[in-house]
C-alpha positions in Angstrom: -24.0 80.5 -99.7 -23.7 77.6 -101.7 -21.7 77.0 -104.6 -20.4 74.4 -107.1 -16.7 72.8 -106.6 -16.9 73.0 -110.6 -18.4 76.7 -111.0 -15.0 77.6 -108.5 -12.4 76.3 -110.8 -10.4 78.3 -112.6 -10.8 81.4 -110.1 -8.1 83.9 -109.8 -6.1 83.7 -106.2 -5.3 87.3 -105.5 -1.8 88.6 -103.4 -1.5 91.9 -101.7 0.9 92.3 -105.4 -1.1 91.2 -107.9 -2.2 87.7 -109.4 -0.5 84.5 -108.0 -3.1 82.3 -110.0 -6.0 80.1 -110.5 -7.9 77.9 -109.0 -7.2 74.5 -110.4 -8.3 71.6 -108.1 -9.5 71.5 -104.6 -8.5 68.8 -101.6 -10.8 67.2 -99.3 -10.9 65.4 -95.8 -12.5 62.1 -95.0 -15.4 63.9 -94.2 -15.4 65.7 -96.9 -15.1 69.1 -96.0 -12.9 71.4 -98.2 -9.4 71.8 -96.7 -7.2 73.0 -99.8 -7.1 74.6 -103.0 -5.0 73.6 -105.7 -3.8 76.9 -107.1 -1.5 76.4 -110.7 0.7 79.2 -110.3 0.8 81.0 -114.1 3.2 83.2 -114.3 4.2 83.4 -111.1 6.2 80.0 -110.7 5.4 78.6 -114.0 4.3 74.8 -114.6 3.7 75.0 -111.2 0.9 74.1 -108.5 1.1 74.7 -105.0 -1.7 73.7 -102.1 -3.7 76.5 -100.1 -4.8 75.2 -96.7 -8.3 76.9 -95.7 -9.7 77.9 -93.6 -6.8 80.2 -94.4 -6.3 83.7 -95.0 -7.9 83.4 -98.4 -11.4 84.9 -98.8 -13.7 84.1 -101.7 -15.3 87.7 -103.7 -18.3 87.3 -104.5 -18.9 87.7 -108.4 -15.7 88.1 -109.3 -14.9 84.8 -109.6 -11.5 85.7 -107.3 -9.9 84.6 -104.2 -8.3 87.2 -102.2 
């Protein structure tokens, strides 16, 4: 499935406790294949981003607009 780098941002990045944050930006290779997101962490470590290397454990839900 296809899917806009644009329609992804903002997603919610699910823990095994509960929110950690949202999507905010995403990191490519010199070939242009996805390799991170950029997750601002909210609440969790506020004013904070951190980078999620993929393939990862991270899994995208389908139309619920949330990593897991």
């Amino acid at each position: 499935m296809l899917k806009s780098v644009k329609e992804c941002l903002d997603y919610t990045l699910l823990a095994t406790d509960g929110e950690i944050g949202e999507v905010s930006d995403f990191l490519l290779d010199d070939e242009l294949k996805l390799r991170y997101l950029v997750i601002g962490t909210g609440r969790w470590l506020p004013g904070k981003t951190v980078m999620l290397p993929l393939p990862g454990s991270a899994r995208w839900i389908p139309r619920s607009r949330r990593w897991s």
